[in-house]
VMD Tcl script that draws the C-alpha trace (Angstrom):
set ca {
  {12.01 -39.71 -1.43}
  {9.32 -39.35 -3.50}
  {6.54 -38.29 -0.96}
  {9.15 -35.84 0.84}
  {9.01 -34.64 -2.86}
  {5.64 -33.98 -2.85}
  {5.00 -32.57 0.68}
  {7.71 -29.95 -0.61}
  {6.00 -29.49 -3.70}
  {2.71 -28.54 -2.04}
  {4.31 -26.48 0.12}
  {5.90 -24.49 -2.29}
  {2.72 -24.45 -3.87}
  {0.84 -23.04 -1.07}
  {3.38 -20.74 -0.37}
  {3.56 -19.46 -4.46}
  {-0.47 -18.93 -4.09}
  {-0.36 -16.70 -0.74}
  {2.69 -14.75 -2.33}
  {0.44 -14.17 -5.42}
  {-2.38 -12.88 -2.66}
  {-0.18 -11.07 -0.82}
  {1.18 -9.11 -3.91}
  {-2.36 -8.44 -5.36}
  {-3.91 -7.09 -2.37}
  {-1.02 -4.99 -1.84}
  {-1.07 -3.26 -4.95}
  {-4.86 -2.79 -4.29}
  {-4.27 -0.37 -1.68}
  {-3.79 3.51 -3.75}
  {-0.09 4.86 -2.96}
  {-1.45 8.14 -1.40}
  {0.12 10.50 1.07}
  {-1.36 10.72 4.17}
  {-0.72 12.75 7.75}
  {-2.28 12.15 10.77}
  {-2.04 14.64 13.60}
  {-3.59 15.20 17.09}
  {-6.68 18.07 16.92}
  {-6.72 20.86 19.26}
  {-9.14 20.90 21.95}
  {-12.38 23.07 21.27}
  {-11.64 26.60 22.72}
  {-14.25 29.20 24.05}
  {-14.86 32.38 21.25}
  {-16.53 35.01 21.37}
  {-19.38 35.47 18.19}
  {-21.57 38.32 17.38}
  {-24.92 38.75 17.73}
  {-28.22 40.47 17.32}
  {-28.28 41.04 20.63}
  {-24.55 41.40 21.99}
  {-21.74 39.74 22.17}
  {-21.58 35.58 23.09}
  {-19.33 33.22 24.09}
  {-19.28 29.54 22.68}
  {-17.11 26.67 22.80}
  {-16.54 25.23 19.52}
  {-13.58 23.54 17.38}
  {-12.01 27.41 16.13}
  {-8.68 26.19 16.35}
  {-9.47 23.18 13.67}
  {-11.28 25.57 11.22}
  {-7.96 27.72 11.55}
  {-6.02 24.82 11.01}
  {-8.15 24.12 7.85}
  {-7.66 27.83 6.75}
  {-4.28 27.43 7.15}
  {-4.21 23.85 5.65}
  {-5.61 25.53 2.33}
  {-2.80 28.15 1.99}
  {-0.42 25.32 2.37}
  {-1.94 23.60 -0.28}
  {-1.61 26.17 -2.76}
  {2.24 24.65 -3.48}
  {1.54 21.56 -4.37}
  {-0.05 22.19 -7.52}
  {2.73 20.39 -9.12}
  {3.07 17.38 -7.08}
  {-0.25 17.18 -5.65}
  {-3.38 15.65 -8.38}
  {-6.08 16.02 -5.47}
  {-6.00 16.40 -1.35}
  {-8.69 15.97 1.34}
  {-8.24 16.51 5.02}
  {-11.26 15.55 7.73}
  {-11.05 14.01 10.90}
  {-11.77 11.20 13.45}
  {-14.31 10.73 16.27}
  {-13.39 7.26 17.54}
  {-15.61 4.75 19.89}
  {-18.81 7.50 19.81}
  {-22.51 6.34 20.37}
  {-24.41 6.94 18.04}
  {-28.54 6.46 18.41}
  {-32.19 6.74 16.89}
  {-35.54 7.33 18.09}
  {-36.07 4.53 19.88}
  {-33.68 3.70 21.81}
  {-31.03 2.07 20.13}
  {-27.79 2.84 20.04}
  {-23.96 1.61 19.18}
  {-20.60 2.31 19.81}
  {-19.05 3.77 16.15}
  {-16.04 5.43 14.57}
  {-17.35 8.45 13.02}
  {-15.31 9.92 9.99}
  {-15.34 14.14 9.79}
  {-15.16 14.36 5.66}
  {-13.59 17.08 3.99}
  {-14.38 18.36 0.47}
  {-13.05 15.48 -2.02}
  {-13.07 12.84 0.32}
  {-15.31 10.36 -1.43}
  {-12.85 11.11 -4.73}
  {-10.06 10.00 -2.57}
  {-11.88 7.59 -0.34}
  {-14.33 5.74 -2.27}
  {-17.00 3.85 -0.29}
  {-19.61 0.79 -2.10}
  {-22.86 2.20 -1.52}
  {-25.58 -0.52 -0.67}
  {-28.44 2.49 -0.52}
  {-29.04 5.51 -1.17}
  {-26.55 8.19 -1.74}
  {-22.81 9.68 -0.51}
  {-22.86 13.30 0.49}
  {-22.74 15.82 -2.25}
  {-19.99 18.04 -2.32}
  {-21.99 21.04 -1.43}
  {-23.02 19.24 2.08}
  {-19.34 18.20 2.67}
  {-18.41 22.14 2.25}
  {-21.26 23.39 3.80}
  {-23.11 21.90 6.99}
  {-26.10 19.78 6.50}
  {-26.61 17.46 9.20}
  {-26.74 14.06 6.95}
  {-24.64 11.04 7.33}
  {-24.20 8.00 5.77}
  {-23.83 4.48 7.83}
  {-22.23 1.32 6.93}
  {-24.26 -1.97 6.96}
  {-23.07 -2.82 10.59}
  {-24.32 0.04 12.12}
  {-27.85 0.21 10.52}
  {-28.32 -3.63 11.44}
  {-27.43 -2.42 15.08}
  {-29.65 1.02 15.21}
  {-32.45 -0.09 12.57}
  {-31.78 -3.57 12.28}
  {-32.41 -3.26 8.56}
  {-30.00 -1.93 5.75}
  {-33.25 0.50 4.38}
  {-31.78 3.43 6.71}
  {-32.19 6.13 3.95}
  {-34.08 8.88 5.52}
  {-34.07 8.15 9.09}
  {-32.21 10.32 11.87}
  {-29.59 9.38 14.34}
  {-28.04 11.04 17.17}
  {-24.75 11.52 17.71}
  {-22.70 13.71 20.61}
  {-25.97 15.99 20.65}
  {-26.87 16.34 17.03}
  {-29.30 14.79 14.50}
  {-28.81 13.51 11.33}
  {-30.67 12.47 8.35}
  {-29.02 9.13 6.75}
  {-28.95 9.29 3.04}
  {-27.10 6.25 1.97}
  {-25.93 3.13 3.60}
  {-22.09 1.65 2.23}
  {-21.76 -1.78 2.09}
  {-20.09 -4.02 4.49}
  {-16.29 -4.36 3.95}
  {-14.55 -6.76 6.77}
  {-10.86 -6.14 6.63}
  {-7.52 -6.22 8.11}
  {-6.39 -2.80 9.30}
  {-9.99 -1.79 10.71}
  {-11.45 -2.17 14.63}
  {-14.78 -4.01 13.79}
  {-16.30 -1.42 15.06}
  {-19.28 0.11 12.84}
  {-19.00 3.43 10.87}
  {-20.36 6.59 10.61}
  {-19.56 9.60 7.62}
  {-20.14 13.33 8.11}
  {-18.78 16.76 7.17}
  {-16.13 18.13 9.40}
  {-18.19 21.32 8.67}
  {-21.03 20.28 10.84}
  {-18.77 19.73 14.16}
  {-16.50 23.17 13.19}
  {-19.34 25.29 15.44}
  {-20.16 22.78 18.10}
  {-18.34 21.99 21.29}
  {-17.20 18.65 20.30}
  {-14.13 17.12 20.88}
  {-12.19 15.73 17.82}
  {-9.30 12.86 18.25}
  {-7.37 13.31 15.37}
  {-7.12 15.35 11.85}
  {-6.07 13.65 8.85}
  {-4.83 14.98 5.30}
  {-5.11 12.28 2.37}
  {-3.60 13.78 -0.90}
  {-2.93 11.87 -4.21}
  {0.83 12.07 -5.26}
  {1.85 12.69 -9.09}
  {3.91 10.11 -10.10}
  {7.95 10.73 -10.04}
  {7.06 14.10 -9.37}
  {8.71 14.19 -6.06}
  {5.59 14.93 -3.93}
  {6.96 12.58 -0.69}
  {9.50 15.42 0.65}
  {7.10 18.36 -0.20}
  {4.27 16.70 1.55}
  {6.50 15.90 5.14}
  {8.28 19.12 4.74}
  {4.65 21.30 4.70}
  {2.98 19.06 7.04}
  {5.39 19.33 9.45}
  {5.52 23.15 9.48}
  {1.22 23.08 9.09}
  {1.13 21.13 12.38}
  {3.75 19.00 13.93}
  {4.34 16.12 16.26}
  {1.94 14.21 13.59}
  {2.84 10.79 11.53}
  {3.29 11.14 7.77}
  {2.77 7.64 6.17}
  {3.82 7.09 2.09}
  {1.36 4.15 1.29}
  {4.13 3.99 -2.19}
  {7.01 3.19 0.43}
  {4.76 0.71 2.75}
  {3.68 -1.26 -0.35}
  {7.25 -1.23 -1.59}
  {8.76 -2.18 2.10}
  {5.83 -5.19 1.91}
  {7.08 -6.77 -1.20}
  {10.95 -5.91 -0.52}
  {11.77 -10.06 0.66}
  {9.81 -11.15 -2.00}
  {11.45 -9.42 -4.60}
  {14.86 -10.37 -3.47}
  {13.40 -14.16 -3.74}
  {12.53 -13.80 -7.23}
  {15.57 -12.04 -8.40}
  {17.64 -14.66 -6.67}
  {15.97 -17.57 -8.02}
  {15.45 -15.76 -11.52}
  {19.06 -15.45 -11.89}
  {19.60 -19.17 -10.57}
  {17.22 -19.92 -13.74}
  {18.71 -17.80 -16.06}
  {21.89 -19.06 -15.65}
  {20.73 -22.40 -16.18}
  {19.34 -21.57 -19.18}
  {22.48 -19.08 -20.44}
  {24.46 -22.72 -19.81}
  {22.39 -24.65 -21.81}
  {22.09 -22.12 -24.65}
  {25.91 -22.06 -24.68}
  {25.90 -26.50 -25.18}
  {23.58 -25.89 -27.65}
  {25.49 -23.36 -29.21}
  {29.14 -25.75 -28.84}
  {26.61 -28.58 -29.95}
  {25.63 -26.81 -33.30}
  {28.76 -25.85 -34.23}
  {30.57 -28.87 -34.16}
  {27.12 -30.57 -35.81}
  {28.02 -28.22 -39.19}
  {31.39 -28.50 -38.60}
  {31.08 -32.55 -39.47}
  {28.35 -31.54 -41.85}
  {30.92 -29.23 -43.86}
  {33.19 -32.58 -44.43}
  {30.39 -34.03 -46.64}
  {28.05 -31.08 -48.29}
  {28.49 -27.51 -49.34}
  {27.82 -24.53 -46.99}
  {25.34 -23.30 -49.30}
  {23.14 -26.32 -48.62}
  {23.00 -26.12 -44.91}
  {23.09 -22.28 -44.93}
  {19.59 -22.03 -44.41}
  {19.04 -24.75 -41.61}
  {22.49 -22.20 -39.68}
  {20.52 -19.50 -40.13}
  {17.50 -20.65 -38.56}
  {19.23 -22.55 -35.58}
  {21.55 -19.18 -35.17}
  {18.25 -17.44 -34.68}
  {16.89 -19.22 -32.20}
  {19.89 -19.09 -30.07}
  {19.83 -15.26 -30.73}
  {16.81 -15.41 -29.74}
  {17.26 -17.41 -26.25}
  {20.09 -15.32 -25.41}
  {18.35 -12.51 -26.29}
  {15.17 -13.18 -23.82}
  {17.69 -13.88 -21.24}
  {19.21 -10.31 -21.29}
  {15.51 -9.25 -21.29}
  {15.01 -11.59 -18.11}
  {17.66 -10.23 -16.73}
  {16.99 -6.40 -16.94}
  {13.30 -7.14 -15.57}
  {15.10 -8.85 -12.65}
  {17.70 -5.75 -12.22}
  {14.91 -3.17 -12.42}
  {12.43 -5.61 -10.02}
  {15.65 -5.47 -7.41}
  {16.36 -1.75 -7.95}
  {13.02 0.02 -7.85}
  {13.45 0.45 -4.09}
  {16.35 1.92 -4.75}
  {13.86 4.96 -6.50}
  {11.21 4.90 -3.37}
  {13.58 4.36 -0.53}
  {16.37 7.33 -1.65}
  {17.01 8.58 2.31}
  {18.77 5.20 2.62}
  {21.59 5.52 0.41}
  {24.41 7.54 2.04}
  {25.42 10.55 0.50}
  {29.14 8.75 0.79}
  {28.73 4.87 0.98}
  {32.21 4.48 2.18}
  {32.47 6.72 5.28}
  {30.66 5.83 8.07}
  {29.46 9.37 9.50}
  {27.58 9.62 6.42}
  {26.23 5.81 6.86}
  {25.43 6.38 10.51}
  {23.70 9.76 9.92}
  {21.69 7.99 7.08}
  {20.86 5.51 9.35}
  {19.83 7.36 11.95}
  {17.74 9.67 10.12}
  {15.66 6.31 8.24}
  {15.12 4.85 11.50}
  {14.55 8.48 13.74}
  {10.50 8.61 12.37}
  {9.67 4.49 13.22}
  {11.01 5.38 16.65}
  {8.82 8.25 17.47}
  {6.99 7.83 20.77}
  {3.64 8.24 19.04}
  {2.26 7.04 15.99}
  {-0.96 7.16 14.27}
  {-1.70 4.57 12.34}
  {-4.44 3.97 9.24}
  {-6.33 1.06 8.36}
  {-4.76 1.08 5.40}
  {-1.18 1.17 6.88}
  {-2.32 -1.32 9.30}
  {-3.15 -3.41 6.37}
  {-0.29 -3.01 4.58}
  {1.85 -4.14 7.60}
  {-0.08 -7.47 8.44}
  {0.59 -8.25 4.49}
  {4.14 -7.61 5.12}
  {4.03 -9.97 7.27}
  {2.35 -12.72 5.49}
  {4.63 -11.66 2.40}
  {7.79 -12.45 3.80}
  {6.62 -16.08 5.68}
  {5.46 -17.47 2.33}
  {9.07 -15.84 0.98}
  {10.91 -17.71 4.04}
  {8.98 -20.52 2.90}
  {9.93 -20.62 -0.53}
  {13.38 -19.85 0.12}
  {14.01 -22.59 2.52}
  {11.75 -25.21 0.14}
  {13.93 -23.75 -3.32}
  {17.31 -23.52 -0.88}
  {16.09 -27.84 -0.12}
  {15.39 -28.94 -3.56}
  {18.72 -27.22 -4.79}
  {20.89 -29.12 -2.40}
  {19.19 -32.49 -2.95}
  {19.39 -32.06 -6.63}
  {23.37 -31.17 -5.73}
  {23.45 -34.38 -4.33}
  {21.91 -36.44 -6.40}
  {23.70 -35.16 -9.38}
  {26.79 -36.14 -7.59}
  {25.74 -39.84 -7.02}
  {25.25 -40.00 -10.67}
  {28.27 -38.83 -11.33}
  {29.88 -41.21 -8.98}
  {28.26 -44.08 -10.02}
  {29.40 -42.90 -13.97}
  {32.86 -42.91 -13.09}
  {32.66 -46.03 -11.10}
  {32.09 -47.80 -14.14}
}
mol new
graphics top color blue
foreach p $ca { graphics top sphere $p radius 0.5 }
foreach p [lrange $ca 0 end-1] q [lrange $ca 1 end] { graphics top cylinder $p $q radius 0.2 }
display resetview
């Protein structure tokens, strides 16, 4: 009995500690708004000249997007603190002077990216905002791919190649292995410098930070969807929330278990007391053991009082989904066109045939998953020692009647 009580303790042990990971590397990812969307092909233009009239292939569509992007923008100055929007050039090579090369994942950075998207830098510098506005032709690597095209980290001030164009590195990020990302190395530019060039982009993004409770989820979708559709709009607040949903249902269950326990002892101890200066009354004054009433009243006060505190932090732990996840309460709960429809509309977006997905959402979903093992793990290890505790507590009582 006594070592299946400690292989269950461990457990629940080890479980407790990745629940306490899980939770804190959840709440390190920043609840911002993003949209990811397909980008146009380049398209042939005509541009004027000194001497005539040319035609060039470059990315016009995306700067028109962008133009557009920035008239859109102009409404969310109420919901909206900051936004960035870029792009992606994935599995590009990407090569110096002498020959060496690797296969990267180039980010296209928009003014206010580095606000958004903070990177560690090892060396060197990020770009300033004037090169992400205007085009430059600098980048900055992470550790992985200097070690592959320099095989040092001291890349400031070297060039690379990449689809046709040269770059001057100015700073060098450091290396950050984690869930959500390809392994393969990465690469930083302006979208500006690939705007005029015949270069084919995979995918736009727009990152924007939300105020808080100011209702910027629907706003976002709603303008995103009419700036360019058939994209993915991902709430990073709603990811983090659906990651620690299981969990919190875990704690408020076994909260309430424990505040009930204590609510039942407070209320012996309060039965206890009473009948203690009930006999006491038979033999002294009530002025005498006034003071020694008081003070035991108190603390019961007090005890009850910290459990109604416990359980209003449990409520609100419980209920704050309620606040994130508003599409999935039915504008009727009891008729079930209005549950369907609800339901329906909550699942329509996961269905989609397509979906872009983020390191960071990527992330968030792998923690889901590790968050709700170690809370299937606790449950079943709490839902154990509860029923043997049951049943011992009924062999004592047995055993007390018996004699």
């Amino acid at each position: 009995m006594k070592k299946v009580s400690k292989t269950r303790l461990v457990l629940a042990l080890l479980c407790a500690a990745v629940a306490v990971w899980g939770w804190y590397e959840v709440r390190q990812v920043e609840p911002h708004l993003q949209y990811v969307v397909s980008a146009p092909a380049p398209e042939e233009a005509e541009s004027t000249a000194a001497g005539g009239t040319e035609k060039a292939v470059t990315n016009a569509p995306v700067t028109a997007l962008m133009k557009s992007l920035q008239k859109t923008a102009e409404g969310w100055t109420e919901s909206i603190e900051k936004w960035t929007a870029g792009g992606w050039l994935l599995g590009r090579t990407v090569s110096e002077e002498k020959g060496e090369s690797s296969s990267v994942n180039v980010t296209l950075c928009g003014e206010k990216y580095f606000e958004i998207c903070p990177q560690l830098i090892e060396t060197g510098r990020l770009l300033y905002s004037s090169e992400l506005k205007y085009s430059a032709n600098v980048c900055v690597l992470d550790e992985p791919a200097a070690l592959a095209l320099f095989h040092t980290a001291e890349a400031v001030d070297r060039e690379v190649t990449l689809e046709g164009m040269t770059f001057r590195v100015v700073g060098v990020t450091r290396h950050t292995d984690r869930v959500g990302e390809d392994g393969k190395p990465n690469v930083w530019i302006a979208l500006a410098d690939v705007l005029e060039k015949e270069i084919s982009i995979d995918a736009l993004f727009v990152e924007a930070v939300p105020i808080e409770n100011a209702g910027a989820g629907t706003g976002f979708t709603e303008s995103m969807k009419s700036w360019k559709s058939g994209g993915t709009v991902i709430d990073l607040n709603k990811e983090k929330t659906g990651a620690t949903l299981w969990l919190r249902m875990l704690i408020f269950l076994m909260g309430v278990v424990i505040v009930l326990w204590v609510i039942s002892e407070l209320n012996r101890a309060t039965i206890a007391t009473i009948r203690y200066f009930q006999m006491r009354l038979r033999d002294v004054y009530a002025t005498r053991i006034a003071i020694p009433v008081f003070f035991r009243g108190l603390l019961l006060v007090l005890g009850y009082a910290g459990c109604a505190a416990a359980m209003a932090g449990l409520m609100n732990l419980v209920l704050a989904p309620i606040y994130v996840f508003p599409e999935w309460i039915p504008a009727v709960v009891v008729e079930w066109d209005e549950v369907s429809t609800t339901f329906w509309n909550v699942w329509h977006g996961w269905a989609a045939r397509q979906e872009w997905r983020t390191p960071e959402l990527l992330r968030l979903r792998w923690l889901t998953i590790v968050l709700n093992m170690a809370a299937a793990g606790l449950g079943m290890i709490c839902f154990a020692a509860i029923r043997s505790w049951r049943t011992m507590e009924n062999d004592r009582r047995e055993r007390k009647t018996e004699e």
